[in-house]
C-alpha positions as MATLAB code, in Angstrom:
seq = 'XXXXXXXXXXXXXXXXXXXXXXXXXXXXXXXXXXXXXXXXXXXXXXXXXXXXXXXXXXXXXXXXXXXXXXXXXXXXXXXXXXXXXXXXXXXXXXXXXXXXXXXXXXXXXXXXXXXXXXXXXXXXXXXXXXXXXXXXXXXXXXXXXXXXXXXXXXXXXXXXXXXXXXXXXXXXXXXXXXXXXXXXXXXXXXXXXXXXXXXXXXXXXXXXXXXXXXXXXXXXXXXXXXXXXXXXXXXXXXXXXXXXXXXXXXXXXXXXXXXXXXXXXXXXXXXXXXXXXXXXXXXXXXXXXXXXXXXXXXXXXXXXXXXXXXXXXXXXXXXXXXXXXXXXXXXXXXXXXXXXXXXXXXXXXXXXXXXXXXXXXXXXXXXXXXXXXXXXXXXXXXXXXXXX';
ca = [
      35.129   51.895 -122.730;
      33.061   52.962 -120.080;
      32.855   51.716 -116.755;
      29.243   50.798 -114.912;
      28.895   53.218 -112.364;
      26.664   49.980 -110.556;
      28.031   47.168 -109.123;
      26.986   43.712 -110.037;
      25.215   41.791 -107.404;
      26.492   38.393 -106.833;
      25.276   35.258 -104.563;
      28.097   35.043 -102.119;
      29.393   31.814 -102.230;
      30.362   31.684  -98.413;
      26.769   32.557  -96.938;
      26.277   29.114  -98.817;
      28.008   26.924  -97.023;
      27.242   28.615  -93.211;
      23.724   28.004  -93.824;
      24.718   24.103  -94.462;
      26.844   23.654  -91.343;
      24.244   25.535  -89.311;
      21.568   23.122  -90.280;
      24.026   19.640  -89.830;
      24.793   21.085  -86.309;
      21.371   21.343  -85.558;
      20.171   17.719  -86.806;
      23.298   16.554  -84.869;
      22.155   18.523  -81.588;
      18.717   17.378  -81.723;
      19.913   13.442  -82.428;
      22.248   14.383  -79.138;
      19.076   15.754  -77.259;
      17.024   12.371  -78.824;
      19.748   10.309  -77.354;
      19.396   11.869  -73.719;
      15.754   12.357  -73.606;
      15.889    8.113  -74.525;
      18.839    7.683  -71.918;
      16.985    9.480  -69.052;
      13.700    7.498  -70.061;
      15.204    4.285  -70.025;
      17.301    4.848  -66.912;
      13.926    6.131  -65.038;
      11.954    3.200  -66.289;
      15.041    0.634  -64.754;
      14.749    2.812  -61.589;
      11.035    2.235  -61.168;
      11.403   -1.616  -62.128;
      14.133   -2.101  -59.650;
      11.934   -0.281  -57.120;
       8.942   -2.060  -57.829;
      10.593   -5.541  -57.333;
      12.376   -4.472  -54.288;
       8.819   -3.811  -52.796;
       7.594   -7.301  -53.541;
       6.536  -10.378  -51.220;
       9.459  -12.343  -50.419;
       9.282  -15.677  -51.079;
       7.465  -17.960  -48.817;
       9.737  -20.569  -47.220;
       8.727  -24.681  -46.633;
       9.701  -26.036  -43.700;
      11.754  -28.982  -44.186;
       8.780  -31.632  -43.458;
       6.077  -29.281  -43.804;
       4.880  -30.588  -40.189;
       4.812  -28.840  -36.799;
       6.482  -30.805  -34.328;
       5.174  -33.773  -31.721;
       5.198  -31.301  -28.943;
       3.888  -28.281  -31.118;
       0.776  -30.544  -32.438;
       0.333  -32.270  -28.858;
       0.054  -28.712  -27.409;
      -2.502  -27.782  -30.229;
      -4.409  -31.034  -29.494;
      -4.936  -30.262  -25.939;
      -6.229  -26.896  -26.386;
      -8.717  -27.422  -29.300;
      -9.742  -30.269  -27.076;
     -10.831  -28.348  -23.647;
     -10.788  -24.855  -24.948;
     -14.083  -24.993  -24.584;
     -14.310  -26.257  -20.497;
     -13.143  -22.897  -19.782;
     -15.787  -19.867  -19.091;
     -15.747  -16.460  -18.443;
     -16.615  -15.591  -15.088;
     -18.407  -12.014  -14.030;
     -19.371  -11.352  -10.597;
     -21.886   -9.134  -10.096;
     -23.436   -7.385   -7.061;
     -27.188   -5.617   -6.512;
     -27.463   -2.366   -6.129;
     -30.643   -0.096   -5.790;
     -30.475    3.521   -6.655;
     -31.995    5.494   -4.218;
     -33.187    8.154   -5.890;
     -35.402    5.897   -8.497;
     -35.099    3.273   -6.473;
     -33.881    1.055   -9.404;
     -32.239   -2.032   -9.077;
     -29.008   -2.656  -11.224;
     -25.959   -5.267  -11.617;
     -23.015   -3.607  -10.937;
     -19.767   -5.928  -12.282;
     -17.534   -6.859   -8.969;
     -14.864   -8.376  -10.434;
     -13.651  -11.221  -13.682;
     -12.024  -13.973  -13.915;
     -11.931  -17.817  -15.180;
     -13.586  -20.927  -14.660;
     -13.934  -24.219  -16.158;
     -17.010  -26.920  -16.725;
     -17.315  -29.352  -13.436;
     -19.812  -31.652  -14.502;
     -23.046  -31.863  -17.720;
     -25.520  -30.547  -14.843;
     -23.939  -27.004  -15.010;
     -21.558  -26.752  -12.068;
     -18.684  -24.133  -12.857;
     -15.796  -24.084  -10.750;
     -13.533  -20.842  -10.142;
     -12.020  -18.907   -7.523;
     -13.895  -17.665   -4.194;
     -12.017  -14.393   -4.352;
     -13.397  -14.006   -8.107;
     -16.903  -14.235   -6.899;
     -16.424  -13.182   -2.995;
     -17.410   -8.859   -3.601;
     -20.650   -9.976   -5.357;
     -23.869  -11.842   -4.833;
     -24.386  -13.341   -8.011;
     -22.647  -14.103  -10.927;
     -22.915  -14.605  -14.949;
     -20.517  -16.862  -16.862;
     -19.813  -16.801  -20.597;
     -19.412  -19.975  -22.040;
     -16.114  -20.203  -25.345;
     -19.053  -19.709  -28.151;
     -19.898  -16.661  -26.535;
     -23.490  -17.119  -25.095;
     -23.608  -15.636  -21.142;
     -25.755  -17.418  -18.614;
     -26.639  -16.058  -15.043;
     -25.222  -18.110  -12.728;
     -26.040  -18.830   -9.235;
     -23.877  -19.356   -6.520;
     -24.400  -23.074   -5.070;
     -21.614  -23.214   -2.376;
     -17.715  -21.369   -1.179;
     -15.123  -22.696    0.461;
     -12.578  -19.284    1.426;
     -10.101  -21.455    3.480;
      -9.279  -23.346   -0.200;
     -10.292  -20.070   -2.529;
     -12.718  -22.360   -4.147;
     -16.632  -21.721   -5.187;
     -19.042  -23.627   -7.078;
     -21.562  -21.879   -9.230;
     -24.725  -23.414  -11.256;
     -25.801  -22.572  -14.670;
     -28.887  -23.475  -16.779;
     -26.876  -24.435  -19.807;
     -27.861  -27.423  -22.377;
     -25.300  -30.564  -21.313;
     -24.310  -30.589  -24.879;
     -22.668  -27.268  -24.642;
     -20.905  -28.464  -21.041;
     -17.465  -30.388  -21.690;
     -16.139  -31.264  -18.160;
     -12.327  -31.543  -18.212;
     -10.659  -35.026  -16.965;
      -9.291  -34.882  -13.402;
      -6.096  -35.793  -12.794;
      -4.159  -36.480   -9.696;
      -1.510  -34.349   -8.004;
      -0.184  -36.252   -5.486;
       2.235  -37.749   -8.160;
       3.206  -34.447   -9.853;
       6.751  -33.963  -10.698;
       9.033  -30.821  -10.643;
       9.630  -30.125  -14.671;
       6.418  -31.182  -15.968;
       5.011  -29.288  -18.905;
       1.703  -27.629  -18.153;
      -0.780  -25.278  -19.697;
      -2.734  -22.479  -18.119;
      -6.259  -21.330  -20.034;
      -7.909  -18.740  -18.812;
      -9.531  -15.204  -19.717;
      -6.221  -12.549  -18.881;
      -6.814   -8.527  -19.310;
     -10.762   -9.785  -20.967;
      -8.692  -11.675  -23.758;
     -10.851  -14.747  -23.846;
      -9.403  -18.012  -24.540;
      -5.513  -17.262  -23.943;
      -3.113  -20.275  -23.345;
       0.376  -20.532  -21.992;
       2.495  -22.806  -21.417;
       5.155  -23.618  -18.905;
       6.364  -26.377  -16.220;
       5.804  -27.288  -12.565;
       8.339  -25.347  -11.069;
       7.998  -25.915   -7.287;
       5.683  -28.473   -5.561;
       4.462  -28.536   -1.753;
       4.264  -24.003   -1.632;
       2.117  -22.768    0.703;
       0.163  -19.484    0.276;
      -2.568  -17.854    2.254;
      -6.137  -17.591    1.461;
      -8.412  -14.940    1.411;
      -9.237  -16.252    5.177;
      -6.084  -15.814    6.507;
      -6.040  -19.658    6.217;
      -2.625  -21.407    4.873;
      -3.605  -23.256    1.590;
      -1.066  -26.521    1.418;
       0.587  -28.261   -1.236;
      -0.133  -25.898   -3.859;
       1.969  -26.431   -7.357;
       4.004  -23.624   -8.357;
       4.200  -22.820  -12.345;
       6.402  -20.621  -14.659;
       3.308  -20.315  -17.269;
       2.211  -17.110  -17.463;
      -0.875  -16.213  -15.138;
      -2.270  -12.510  -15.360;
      -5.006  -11.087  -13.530;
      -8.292  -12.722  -14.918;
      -6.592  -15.875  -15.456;
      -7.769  -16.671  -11.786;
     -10.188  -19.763  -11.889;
      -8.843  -21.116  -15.075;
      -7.788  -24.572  -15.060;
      -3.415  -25.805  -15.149;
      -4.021  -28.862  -17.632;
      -1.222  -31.178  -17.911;
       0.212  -32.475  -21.208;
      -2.395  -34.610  -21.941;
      -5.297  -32.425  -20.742;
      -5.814  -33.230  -17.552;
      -6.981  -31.069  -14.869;
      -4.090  -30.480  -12.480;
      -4.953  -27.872  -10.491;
      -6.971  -24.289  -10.651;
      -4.504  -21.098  -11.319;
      -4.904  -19.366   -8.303;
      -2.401  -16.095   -7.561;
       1.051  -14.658   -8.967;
       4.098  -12.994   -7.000;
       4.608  -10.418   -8.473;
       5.246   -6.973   -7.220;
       3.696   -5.225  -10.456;
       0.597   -7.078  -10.476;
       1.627   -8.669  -13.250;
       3.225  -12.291  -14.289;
       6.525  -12.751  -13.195;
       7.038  -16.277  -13.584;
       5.776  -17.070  -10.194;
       2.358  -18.605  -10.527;
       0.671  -20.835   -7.788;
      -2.239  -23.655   -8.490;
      -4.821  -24.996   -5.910;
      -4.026  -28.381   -6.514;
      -6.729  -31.047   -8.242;
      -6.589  -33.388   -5.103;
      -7.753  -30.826   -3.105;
     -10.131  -29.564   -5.572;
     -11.473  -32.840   -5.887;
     -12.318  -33.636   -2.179;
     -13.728  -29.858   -1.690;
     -16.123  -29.610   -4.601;
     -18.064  -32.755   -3.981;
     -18.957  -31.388   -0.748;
     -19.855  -28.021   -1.882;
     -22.771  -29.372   -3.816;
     -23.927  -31.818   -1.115;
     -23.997  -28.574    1.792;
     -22.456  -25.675   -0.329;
     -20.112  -25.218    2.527;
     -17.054  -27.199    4.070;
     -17.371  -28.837    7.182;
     -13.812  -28.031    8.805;
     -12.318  -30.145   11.714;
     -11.871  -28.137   14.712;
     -10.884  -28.073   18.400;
     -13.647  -26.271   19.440;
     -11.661  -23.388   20.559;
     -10.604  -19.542   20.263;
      -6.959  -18.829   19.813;
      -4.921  -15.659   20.575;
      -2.723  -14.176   17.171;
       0.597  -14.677   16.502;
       1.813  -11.453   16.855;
       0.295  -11.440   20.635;
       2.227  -15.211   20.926;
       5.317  -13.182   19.776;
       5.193  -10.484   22.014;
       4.966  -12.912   25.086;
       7.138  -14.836   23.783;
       5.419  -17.522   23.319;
       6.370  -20.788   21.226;
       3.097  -22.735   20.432;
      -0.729  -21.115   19.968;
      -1.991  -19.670   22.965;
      -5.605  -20.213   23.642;
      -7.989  -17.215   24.125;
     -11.011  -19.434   25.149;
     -12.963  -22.690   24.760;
     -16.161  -23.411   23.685;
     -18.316  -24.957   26.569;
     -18.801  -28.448   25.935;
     -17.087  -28.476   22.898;
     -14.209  -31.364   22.023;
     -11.536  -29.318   23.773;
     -13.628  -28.531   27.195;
     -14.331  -32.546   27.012;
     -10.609  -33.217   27.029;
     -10.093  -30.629   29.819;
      -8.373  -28.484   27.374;
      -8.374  -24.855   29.667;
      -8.180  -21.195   27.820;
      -7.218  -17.993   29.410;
      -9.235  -16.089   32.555;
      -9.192  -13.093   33.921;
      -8.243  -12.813   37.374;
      -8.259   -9.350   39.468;
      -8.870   -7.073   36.528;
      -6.039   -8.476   34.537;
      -5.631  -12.350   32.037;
      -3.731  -15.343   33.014;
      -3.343  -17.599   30.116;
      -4.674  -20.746   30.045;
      -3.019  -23.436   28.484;
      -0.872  -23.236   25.257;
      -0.914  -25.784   22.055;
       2.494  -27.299   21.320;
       1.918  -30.438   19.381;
      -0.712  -32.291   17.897;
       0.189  -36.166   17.075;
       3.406  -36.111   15.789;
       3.959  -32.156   14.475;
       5.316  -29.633   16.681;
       3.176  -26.484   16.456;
       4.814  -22.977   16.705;
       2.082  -20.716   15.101;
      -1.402  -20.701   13.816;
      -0.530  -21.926   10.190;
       1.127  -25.107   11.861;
      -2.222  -25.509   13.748;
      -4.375  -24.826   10.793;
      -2.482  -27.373    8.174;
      -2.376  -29.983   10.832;
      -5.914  -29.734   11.188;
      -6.606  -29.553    7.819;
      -4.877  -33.555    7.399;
      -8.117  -34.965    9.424;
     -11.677  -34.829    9.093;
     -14.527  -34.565   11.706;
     -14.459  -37.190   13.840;
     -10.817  -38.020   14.289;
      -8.951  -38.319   17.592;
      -5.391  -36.818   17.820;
      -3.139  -36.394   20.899;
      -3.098  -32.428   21.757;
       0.141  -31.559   23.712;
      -0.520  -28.637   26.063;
       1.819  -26.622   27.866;
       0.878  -24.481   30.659;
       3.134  -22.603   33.353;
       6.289  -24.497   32.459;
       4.362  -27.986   32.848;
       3.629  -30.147   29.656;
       0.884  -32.629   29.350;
      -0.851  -34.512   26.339;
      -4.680  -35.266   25.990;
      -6.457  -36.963   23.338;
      -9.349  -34.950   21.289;
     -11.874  -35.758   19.068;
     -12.247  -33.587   16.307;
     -15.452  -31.754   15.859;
     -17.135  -30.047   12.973;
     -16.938  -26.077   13.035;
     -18.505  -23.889   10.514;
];
């Protein structure tokens, strides 16, 4: 028997089963990659929820009565009430190019103001309108009308201006007393701060009976002093009390910035009051007076001298009539007449105690000067006299 010289060619049976496990681990690594391809998606898609709710509005919370409180509401009240009393004050001053010879407004200074009466009188600040020589005011729905200046008192920082405005767009505020003010009483301040018109704070009487100077030089008396916040153009605006009453007209700060600091002084109402009817009757104050010329303070103080010397008299003027006597020269050199001490019952030791004595009487009153001259005191009775 003969042997085949060619092999027989057979199907392994081994390459059989490789190709069978090779194809299970395949379907078994793509199920694995299935599973982490649905993992990742899912865990991204829980990702972007959880971001998307962290990101949403939180929820609004009630207050318990879903009210504001008395003294929130009263506060609301009394502005939405008189907002509208208070203007927007612009002084203005005329200027003529000389070049084209044009004539322009040229702003001066801002500040506040509030509705006096339905004919159009506006009261503010004299040192709001004082660098200018006219003005406009800009009523709360935002019309402007020119505005003429009817009378100033400097010694109170007080002016009166006029307007053309219909009455029904004029609310005057009620006016309130002062003399009864208390230390701790809520007020609010409106006025037009930094050009933001229509601002209101709030705050209390924190001093009464201060005493600041004027733009005169003049000691202003009585004046309330408030912890609401008054800024630079709040100047003019009217201190309200809790029931909307005009208290006073916000007036000047302390405040070595410029800014409030919590220190904020009022022209009180009283004053206002007995100033501004007599402002539209003359457009000036008629001031009681002595009829006299008086040497400084820092002169007095350099003499040593404890009282108001005085520098001369006017010639037939209520002093010369009481034989009041100022000072003369003799030889090239000044004697000094006689010095003020006392008027009535107030000693007098400088020109402020002179001027707020002064300011307690009207034209026409007699007081008892005392006098003192070269060591000898004597006491004479004056009647007061009007000076400009």
């Amino acid at each position: 028997m003969s042997q085949s010289i060619y092999p027989m060619t057979r199907e392994p049976h081994p390459p059989q089963r490789e190709s069978g496990l090779t194809k299970l681990l395949a379907i078994l690594l793509l199920l694995v990659a299935v599973a982490l391809v649905y993992s990742v998606l899912q865990q991204r898609r829980q990702s972007q929820q959880h971001v998307a709710a962290s990101y949403e509005p939180r929820p609004i919370a009630q207050r318990p009565d879903d009210k504001l409180g008395a003294d929130e509401q009263a506060t609301i009240d009394v502005f939405s009430r008189f907002s509208r009393s208070v203007v927007h004050v612009t002084s203005l001053a005329t200027r003529r190019d000389r070049m084209t010879l044009d004539v322009t407004e040229i702003p001066q200074g801002v500040g506040s103001g509030f509705v006096w009466d339905q004919d159009g009188h506006i009261v503010t600040n004299f040192h709001v309108v004082q660098e200018g020589d006219r003005a406009s005011v800009t009523l709360n729905d935002g019309t402007t009308y020119p505005a003429q200046i009817i009378g100033v008192a400097p010694d109170k920082d007080l002016a009166v201006l006029k307007i053309d405005a219909p009455p029904q767009k004029l609310l005057p505020l009620p006016v309130g007393q002062s003399a009864n003010l208390r230390v701790g009483q809520k007020v609010l301040a409106i006025g037009n701060p930094f050009g933001l018109d229509q601002t209101l704070t709030t705050g209390v009487i924190s001093g009464l009976g201060r005493e600041i100077k004027s733009v005169s030089g003049r000691p202003i008396s009585d004046v309330i002093q408030t912890d609401a916040s008054i800024n630079p153009g709040n100047s003019g605006g009217p201190l309200l009390d809790s029931s909307g009453r005009l208290i006073g007209i916000n007036t000047a700060i302390y405040s070595p910035s410029g800014s409030s600091a919590g220190i904020g002084f009022a022209v009180p109402v009283d004053t206002i009051n007995s100033i501004v009817p007599e402002l539209l009757a003359h457009g000036k104050i008629t001031r009681p007076g002595l009829g006299i010329n008086i040497f400084g303070d820092a002169l007095a103080a350099q003499l040593h001298i404890d009282g108001v010397p005085i520098m001369s008299v006017q010639p037939g003027g209520a002093a010369d009539q009481a034989g009041i006597a100022g000072a003369h020269s003799v030889g090239g050199g000044t004697v000094l007449g006689d010095v003020i001490v006392g008027i009535d019952q107030s000693e007098i030791h400088h020109a402020n105690d002179l001027y707020k004595v002064l300011d307690a009487h009207k034209v026409g009153d007699t007081v008892d000067v005392t006098v003192e001259n070269e060591g000898r005191r004597r006491t004479v009775k004056v009647t007061l006299q009007a000076i400009p």
